[in-house]
C-alpha positions as CSV (number, residue, x, y, z in Angstrom):
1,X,8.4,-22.2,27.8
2,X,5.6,-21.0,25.8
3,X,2.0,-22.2,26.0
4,X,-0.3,-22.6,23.4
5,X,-4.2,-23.6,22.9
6,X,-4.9,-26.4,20.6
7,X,-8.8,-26.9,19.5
8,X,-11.0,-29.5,19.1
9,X,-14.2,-29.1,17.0
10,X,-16.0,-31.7,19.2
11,X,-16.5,-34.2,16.2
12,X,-15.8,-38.0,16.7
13,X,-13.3,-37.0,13.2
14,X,-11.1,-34.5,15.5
15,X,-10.6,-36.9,17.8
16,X,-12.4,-40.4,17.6
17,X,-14.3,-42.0,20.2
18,X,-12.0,-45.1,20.8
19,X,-8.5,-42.7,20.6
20,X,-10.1,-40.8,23.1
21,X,-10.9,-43.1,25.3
22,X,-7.2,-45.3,24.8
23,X,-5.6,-41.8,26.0
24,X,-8.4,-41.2,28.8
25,X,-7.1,-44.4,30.4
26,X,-3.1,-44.3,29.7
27,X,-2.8,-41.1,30.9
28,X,-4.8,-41.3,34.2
29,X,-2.3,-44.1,34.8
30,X,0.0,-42.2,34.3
31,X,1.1,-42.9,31.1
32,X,2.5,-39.8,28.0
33,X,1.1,-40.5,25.2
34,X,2.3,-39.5,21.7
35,X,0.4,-38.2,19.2
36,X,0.3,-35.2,16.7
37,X,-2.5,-32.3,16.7
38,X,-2.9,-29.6,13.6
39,X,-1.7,-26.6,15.0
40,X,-3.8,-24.3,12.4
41,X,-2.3,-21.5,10.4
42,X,0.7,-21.0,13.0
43,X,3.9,-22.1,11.0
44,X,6.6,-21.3,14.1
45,X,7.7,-20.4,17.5
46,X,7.4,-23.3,18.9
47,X,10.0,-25.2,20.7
48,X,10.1,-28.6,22.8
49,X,8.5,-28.7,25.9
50,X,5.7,-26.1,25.0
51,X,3.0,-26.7,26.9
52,X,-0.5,-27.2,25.4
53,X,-3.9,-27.4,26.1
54,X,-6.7,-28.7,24.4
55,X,-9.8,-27.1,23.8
56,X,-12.8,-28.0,23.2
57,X,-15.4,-26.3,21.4
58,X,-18.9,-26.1,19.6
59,X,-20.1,-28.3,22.7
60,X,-19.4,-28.8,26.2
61,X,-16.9,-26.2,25.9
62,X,-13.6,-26.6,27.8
63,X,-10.6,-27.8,28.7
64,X,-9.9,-32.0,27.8
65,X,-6.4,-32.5,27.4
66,X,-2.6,-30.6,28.3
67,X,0.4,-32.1,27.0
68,X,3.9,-31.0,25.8
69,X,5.1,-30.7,22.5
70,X,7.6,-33.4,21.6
71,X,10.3,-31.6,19.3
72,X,8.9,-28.1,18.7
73,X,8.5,-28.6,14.8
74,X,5.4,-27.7,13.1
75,X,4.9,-29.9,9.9
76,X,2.7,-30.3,7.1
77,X,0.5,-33.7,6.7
78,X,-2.8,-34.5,4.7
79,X,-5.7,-33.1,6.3
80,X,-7.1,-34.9,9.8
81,X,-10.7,-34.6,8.0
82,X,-9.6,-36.5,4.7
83,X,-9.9,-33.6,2.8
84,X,-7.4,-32.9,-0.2
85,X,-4.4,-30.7,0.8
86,X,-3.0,-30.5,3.6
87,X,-2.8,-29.2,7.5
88,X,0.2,-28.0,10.0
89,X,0.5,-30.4,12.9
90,X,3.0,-31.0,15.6
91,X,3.9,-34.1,17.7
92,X,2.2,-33.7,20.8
93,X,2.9,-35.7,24.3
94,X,-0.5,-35.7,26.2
95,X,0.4,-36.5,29.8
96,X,-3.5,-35.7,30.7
97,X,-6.4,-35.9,28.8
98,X,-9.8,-36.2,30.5
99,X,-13.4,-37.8,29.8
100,X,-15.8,-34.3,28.4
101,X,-17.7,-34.8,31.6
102,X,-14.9,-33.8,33.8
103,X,-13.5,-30.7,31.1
104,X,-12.2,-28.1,33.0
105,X,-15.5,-25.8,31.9
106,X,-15.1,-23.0,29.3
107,X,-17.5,-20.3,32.0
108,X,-14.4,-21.3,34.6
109,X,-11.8,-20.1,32.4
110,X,-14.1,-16.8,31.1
111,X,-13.6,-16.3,35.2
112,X,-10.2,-17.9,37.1
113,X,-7.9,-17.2,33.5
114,X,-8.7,-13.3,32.7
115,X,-6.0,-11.7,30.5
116,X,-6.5,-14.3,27.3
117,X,-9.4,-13.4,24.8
118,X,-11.3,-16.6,25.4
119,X,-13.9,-15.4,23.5
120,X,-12.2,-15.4,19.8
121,X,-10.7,-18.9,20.0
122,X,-11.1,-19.5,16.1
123,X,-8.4,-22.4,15.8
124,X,-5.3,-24.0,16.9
125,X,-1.8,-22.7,17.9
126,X,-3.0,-19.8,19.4
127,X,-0.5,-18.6,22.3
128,X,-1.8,-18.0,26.0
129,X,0.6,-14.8,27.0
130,X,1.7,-13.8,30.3
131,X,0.2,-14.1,32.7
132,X,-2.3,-15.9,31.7
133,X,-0.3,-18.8,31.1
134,X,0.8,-19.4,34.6
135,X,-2.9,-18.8,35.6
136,X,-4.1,-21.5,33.3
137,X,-1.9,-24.2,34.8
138,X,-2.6,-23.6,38.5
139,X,-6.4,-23.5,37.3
140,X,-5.5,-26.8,35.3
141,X,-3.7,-28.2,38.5
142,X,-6.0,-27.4,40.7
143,X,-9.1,-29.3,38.6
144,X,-6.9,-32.3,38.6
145,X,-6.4,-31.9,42.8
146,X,-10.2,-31.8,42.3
147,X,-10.8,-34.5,40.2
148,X,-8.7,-36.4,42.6
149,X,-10.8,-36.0,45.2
């Protein structure tokens, strides 16, 4: 299994207010939900059951979402901006995604995930390598546990 960052821009266009807040609430009840996310200028070597996380940037920086992909394929689609031409997406199965106030903060990943250039996150599909992979989930996890609490 391979992991990948997915980004968000922070605009209400990347990912509107009332989506957000449909998939806030299905997946804190446990609920997968199904949707697609552009996966930038990466075209392959993806597979089902990646994992992804979602990133949000520009503002309140951090962590909002992970999720699996659904069938590995990356595809092209018109443009999530309405813009002529078109983007690469893939089908995405969030099975969390989480209000920005409770992110999993960008400074917290600068610290607990070293070994990935957080710093020169410039758009989606970027891959998380060994080991900082594994220490992005048990980071992930353990803000869930948190949240929990």
């Amino acid at each position: 299994m391979t992991t990948f960052l997915l980004i968000w821009d922070a605009s209400e266009t990347g990912y509107p207010s009332a989506n957000l807040a449909a998939d806030i609430t299905a997946t804190a009840a446990g609920k997968v939900v199904a949707g697609r996310w552009t996966f930038g200028s990466r075209r392959g070597g993806t597979a089902p059951g990646d994992r992804v996380f979602l990133l949000r940037q520009r503002a309140d920086r951090g962590i909002v979402a992970s999720g699996t992909l659904a069938d590995g394929l990356i595809f092209p689609a018109g443009h999530w901006r309405g813009q002529p031409g078109s983007t690469f997406y893939a089908e995405v199965l969030w099975d969390r995604v989480l209000p920005v106030a409770e992110r999993l903060p960008f400074e917290e990943l600068l610290h607990d995930v070293p070994g990935h250039d957080w710093r020169h996150i410039y758009g989606s599909g970027q891959q998380v390598r060994p080991p900082a992979d594994v220490a992005l989930q048990q980071r992930w996890d353990e803000h869930l546990a948190d949240l929990r609490r």
